[in-house]
TILUMLUM-844146 format. One line per field, with one value per atom (N, C-alpha, C, O, CB): residue in three letters; x, y, z. Coordinates in Angstrom, 2 decimals. Glycine has a CB too. Layout:
<pts>
vonu <- c(ala, ...)
xx <- c(X, ...)
yy <- c(Y, ...)
zz <- c(Z, ...)
</pts>
This chain:
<pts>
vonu <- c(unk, unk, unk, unk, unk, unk, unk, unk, unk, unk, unk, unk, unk, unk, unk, unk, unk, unk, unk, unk, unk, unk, unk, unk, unk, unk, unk, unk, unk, unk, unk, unk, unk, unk, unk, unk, unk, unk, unk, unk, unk, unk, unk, unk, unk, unk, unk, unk, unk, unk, unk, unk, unk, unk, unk, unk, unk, unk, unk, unk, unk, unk, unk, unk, unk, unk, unk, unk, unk, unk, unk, unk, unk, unk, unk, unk, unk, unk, unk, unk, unk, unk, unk, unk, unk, unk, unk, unk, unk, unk, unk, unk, unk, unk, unk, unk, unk, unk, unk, unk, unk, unk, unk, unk, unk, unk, unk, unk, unk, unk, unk, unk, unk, unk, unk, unk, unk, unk, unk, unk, unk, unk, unk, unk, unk, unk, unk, unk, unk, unk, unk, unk, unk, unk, unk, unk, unk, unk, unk, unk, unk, unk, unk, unk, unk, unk, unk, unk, unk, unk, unk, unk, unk, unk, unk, unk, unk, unk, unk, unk, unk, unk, unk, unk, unk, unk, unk, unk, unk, unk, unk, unk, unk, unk, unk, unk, unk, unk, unk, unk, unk, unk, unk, unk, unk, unk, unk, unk, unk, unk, unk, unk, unk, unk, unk, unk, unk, unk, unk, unk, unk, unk, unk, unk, unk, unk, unk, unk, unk, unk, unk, unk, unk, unk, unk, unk, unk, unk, unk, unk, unk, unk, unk, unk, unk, unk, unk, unk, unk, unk, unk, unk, unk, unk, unk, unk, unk, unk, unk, unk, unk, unk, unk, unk, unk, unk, unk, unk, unk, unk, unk, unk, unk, unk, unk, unk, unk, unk, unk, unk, unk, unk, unk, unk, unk, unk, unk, unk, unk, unk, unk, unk, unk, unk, unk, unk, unk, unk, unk, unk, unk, unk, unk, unk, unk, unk, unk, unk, unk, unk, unk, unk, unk, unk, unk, unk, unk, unk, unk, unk, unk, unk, unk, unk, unk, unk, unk, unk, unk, unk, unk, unk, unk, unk, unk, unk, unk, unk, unk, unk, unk, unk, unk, unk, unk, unk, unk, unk, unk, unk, unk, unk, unk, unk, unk, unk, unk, unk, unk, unk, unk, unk, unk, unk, unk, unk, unk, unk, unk, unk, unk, unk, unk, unk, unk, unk, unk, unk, unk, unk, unk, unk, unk, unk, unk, unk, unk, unk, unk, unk, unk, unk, unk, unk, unk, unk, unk, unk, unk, unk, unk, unk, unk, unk, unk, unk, unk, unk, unk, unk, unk, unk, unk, unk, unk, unk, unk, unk, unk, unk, unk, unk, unk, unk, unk, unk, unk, unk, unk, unk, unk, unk, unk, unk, unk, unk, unk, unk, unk, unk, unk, unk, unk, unk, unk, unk, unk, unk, unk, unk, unk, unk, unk, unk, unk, unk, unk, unk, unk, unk, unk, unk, unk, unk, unk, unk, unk, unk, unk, unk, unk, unk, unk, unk, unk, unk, unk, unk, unk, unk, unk, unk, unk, unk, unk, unk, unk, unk, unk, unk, unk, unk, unk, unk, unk, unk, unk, unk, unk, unk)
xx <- c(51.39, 50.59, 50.25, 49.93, 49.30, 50.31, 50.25, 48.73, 48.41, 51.87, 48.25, 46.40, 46.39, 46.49, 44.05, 46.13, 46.34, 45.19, 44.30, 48.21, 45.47, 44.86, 45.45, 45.78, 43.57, 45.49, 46.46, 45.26, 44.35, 48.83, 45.49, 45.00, 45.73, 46.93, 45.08, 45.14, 46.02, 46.24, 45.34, 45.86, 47.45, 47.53, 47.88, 48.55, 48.65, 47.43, 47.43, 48.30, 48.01, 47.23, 49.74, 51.28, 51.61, 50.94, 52.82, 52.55, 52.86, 53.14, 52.99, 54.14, 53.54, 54.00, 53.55, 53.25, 55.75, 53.57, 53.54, 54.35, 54.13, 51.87, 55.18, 55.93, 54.90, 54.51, 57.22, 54.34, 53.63, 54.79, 55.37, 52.33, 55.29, 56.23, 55.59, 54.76, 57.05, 55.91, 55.69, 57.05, 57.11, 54.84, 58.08, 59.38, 59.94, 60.94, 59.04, 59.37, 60.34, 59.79, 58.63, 59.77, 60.49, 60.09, 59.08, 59.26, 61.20, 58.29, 57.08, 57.14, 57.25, 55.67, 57.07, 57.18, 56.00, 56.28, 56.82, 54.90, 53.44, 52.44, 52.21, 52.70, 51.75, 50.91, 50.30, 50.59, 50.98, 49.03, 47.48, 46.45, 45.61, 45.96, 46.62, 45.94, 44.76, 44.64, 46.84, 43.58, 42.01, 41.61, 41.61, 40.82, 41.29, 40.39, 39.11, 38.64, 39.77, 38.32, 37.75, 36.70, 35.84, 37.66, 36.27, 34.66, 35.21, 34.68, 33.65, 36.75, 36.98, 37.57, 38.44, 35.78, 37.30, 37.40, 38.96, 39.67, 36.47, 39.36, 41.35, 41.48, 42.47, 42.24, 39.92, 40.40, 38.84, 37.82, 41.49, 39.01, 37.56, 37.97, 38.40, 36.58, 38.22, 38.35, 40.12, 41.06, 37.40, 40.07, 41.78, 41.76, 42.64, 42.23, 41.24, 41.56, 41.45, 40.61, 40.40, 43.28, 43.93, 43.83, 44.33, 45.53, 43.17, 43.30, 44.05, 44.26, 41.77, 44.47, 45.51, 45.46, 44.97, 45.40, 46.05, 46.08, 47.19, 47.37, 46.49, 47.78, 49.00, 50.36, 50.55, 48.48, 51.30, 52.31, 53.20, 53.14, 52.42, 54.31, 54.87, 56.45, 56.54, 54.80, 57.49, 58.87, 59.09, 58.62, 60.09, 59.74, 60.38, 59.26, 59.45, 61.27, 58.02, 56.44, 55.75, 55.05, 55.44, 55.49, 54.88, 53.32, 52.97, 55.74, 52.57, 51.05, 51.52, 52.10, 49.52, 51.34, 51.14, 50.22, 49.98, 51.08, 49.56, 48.14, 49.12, 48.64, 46.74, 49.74, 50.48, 51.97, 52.44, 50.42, 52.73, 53.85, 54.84, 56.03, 54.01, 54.24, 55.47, 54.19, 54.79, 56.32, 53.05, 52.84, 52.55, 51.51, 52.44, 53.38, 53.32, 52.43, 52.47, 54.82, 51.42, 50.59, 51.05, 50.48, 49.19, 51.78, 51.82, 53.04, 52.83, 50.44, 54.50, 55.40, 56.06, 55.66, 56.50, 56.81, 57.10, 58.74, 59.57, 56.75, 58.77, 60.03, 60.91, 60.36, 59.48, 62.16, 62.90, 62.02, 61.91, 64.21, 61.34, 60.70, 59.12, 58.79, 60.71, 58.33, 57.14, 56.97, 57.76, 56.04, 55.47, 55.75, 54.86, 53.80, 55.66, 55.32, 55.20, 53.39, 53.14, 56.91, 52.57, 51.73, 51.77, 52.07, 50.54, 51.42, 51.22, 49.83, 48.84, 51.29, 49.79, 48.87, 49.27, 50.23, 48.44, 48.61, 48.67, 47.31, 46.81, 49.24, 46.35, 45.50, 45.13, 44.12, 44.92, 46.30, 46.38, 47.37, 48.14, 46.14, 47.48, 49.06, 48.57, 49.24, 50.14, 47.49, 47.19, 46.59, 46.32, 47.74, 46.30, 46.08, 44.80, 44.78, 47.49, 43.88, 42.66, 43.19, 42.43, 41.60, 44.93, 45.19, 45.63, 46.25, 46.68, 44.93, 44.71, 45.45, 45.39, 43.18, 46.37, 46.69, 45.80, 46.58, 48.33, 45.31, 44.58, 45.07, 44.26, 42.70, 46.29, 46.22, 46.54, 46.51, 46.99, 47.08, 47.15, 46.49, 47.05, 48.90, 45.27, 44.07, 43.63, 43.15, 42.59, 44.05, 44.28, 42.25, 42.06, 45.44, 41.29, 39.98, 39.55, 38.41, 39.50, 40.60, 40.46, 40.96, 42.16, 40.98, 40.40, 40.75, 40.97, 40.11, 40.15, 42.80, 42.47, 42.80, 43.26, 43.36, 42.70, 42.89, 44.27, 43.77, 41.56, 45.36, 46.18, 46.39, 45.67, 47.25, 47.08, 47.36, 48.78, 48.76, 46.32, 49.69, 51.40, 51.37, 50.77, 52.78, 52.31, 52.65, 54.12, 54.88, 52.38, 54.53, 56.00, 57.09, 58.26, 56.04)
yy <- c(-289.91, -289.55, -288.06, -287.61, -290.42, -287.07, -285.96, -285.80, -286.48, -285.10, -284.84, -284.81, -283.07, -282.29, -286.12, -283.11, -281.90, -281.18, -281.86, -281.88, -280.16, -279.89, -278.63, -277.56, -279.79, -278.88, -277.02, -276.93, -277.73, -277.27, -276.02, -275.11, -275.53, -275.31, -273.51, -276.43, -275.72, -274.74, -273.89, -275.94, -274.45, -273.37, -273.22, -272.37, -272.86, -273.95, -274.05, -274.48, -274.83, -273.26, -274.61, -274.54, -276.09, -277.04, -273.83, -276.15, -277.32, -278.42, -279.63, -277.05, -277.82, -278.68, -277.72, -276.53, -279.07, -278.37, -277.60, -278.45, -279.64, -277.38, -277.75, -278.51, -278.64, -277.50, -277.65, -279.31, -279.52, -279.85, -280.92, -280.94, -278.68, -278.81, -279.09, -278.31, -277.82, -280.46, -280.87, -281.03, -281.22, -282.40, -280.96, -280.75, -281.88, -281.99, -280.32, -283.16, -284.59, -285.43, -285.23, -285.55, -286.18, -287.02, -288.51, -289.68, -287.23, -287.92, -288.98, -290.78, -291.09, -288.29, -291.60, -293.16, -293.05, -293.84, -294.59, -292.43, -292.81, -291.62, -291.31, -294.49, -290.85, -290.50, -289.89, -289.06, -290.24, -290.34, -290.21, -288.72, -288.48, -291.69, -288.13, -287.26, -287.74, -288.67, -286.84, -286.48, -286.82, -285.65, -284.89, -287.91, -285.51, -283.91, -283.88, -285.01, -283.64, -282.80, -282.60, -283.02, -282.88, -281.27, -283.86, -284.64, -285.59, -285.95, -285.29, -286.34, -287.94, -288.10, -288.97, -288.97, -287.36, -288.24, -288.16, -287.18, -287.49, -289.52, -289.68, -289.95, -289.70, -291.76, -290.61, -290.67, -290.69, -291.31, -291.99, -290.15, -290.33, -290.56, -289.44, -288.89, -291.51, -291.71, -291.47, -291.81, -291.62, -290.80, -290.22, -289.14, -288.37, -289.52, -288.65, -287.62, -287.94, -288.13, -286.44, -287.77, -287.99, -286.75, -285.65, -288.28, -287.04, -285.68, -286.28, -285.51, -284.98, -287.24, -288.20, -288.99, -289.40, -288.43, -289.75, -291.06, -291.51, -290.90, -291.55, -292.66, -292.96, -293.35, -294.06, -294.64, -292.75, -292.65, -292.93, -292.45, -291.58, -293.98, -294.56, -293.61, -292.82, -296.31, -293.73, -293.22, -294.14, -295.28, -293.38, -293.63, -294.70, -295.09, -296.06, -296.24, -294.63, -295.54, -294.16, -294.18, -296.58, -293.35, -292.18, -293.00, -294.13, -292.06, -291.67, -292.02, -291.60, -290.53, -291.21, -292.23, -292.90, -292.88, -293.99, -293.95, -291.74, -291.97, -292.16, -291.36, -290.34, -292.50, -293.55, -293.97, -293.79, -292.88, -294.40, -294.52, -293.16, -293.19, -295.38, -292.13, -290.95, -289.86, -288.81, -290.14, -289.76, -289.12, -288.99, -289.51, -288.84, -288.32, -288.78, -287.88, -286.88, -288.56, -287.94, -287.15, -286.64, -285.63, -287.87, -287.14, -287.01, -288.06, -289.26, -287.14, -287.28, -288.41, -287.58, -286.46, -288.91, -288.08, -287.68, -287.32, -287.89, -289.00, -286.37, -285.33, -285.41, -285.72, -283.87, -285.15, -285.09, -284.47, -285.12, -284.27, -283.17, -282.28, -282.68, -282.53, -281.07, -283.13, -283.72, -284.40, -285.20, -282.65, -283.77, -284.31, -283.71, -283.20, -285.78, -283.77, -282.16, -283.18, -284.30, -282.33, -282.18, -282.59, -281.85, -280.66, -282.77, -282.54, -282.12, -281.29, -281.30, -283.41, -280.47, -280.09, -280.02, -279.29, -279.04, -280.77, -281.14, -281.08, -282.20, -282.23, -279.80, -280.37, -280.50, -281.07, -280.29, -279.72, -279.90, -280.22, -279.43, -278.90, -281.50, -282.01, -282.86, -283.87, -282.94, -282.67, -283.45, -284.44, -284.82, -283.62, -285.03, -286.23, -286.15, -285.16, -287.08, -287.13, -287.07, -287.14, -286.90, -288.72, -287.62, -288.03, -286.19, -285.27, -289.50, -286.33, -285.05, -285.50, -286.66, -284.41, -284.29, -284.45, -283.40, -282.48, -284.14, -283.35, -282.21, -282.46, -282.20, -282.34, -282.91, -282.88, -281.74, -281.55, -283.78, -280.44, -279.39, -278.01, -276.95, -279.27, -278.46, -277.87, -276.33, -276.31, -279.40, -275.34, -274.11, -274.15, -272.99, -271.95, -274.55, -274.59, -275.42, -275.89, -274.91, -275.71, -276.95, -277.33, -277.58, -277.75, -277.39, -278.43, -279.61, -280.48, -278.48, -279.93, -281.50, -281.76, -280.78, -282.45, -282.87, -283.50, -284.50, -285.62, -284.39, -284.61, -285.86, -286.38, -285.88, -285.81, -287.20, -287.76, -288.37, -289.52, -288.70, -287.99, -288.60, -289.24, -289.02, -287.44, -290.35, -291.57, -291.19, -291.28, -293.36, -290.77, -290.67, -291.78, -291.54, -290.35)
zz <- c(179.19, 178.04, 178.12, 179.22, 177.96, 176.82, 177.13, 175.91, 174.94, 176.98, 176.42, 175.14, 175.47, 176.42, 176.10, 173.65, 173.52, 171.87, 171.36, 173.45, 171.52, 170.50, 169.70, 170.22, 170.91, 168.58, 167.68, 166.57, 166.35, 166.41, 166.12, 164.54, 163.88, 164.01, 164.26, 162.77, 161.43, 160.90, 160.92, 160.53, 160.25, 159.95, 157.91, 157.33, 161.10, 157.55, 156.35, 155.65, 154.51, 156.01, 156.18, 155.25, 154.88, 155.27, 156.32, 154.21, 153.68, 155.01, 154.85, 152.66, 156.30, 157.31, 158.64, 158.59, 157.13, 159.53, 160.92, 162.12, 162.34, 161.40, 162.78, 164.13, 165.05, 165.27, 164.92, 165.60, 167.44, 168.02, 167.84, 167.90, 168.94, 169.88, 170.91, 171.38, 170.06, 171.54, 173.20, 173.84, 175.06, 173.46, 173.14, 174.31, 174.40, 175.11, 175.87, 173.61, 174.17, 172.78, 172.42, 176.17, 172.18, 171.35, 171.49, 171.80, 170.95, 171.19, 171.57, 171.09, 169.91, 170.73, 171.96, 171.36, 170.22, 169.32, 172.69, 169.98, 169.19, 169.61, 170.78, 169.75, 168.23, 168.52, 167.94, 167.08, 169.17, 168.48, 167.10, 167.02, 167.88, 167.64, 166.26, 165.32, 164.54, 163.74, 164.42, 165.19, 164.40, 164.49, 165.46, 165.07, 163.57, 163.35, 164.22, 164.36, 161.59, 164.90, 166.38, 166.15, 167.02, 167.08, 164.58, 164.79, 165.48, 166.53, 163.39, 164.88, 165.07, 164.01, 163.96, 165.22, 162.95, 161.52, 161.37, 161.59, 160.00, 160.89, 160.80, 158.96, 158.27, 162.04, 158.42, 157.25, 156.40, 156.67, 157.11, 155.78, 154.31, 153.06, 152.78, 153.91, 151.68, 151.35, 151.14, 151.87, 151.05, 149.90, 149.57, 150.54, 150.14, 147.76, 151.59, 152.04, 154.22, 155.11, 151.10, 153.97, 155.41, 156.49, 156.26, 155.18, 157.58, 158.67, 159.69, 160.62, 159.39, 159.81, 161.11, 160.87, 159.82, 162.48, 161.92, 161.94, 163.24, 164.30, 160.40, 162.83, 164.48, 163.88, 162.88, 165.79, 164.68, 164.18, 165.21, 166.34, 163.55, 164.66, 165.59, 165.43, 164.48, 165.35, 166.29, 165.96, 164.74, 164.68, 167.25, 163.87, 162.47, 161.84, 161.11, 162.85, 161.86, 161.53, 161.14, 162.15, 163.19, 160.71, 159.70, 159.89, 160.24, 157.66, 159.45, 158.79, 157.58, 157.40, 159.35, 156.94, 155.49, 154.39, 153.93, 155.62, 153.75, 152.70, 151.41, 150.61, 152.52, 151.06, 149.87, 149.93, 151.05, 148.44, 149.14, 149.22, 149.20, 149.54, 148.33, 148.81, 148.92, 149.81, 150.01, 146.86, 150.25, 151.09, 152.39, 152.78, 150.76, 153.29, 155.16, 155.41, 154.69, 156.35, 156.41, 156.72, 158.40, 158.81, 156.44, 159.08, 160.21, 161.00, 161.18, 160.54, 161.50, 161.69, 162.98, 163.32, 160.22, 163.44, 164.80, 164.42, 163.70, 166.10, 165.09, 165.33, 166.63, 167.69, 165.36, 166.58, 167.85, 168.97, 170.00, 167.66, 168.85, 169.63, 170.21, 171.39, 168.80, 169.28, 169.29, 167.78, 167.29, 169.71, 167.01, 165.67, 164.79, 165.15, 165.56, 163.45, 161.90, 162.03, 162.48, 159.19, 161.44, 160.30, 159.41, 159.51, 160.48, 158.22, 156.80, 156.28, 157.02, 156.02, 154.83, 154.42, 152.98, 152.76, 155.09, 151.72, 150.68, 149.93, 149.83, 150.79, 149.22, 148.31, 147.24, 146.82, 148.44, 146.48, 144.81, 144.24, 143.69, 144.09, 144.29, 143.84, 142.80, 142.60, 145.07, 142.06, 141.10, 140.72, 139.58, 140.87, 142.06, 142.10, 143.32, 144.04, 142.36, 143.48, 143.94, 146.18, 147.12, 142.96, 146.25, 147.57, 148.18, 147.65, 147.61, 149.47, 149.87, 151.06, 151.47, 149.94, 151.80, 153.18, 154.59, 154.84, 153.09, 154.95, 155.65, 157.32, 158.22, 155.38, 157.61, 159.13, 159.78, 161.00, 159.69, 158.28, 159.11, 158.02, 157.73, 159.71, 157.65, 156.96, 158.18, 159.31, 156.83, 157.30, 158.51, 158.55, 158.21, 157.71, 158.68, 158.66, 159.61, 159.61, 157.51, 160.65, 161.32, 162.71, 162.78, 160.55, 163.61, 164.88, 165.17, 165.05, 165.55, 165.86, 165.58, 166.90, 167.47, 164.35, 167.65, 169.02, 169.33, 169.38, 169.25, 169.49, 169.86, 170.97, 171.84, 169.56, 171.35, 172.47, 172.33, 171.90, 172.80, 172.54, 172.59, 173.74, 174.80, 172.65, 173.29, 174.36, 174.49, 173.52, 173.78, 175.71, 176.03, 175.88, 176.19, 177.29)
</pts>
């Protein structure tokens, strides 16, 4: 198990490179908070298994290298992605 923490940096996506493709692993912004209403800061993410705040938006999915989070907040619609909200510290923990 590797535990770790990045910045967002505001952009539509961000890589967390840890160097090996992780079996699962969970993202929470540095109160705790993973979800408040329509609006996603993590959650757990399996290989082939995405975090999920609707049917077409991933908030957080795992990559050959480690794994992207997202940042989404005016797309029209009230569902927000913030796991990589550049205003923000978040905490994970990857399961090798």
């Amino acid at each position: 198990m590797v535990a770790g923490a990045y910045t967002g940096n505001g952009k539509a996506s961000q890589l967390i490179d840890l160097g090996f493709q992780p079996r699962a692993v969970l993202v929470a912004e540095e109160s705790g908070e993973i979800r408040d209403g329509y609006y996603c800061y993590g959650g757990l993410a399996l290989r082939g298994r995405p975090v999920r705040l609707n049917d077409t938006l991933v908030s957080v999915s795992i990559e050959d290298t480690g794994f992207r989070v997202y940042y989404l907040s005016n797309n029209g619609t009230s569902w927000k992605l913030f796991s990589n909200s550049e205003i923000s510290t978040f905490h994970y923990l990857a399961l090798c």
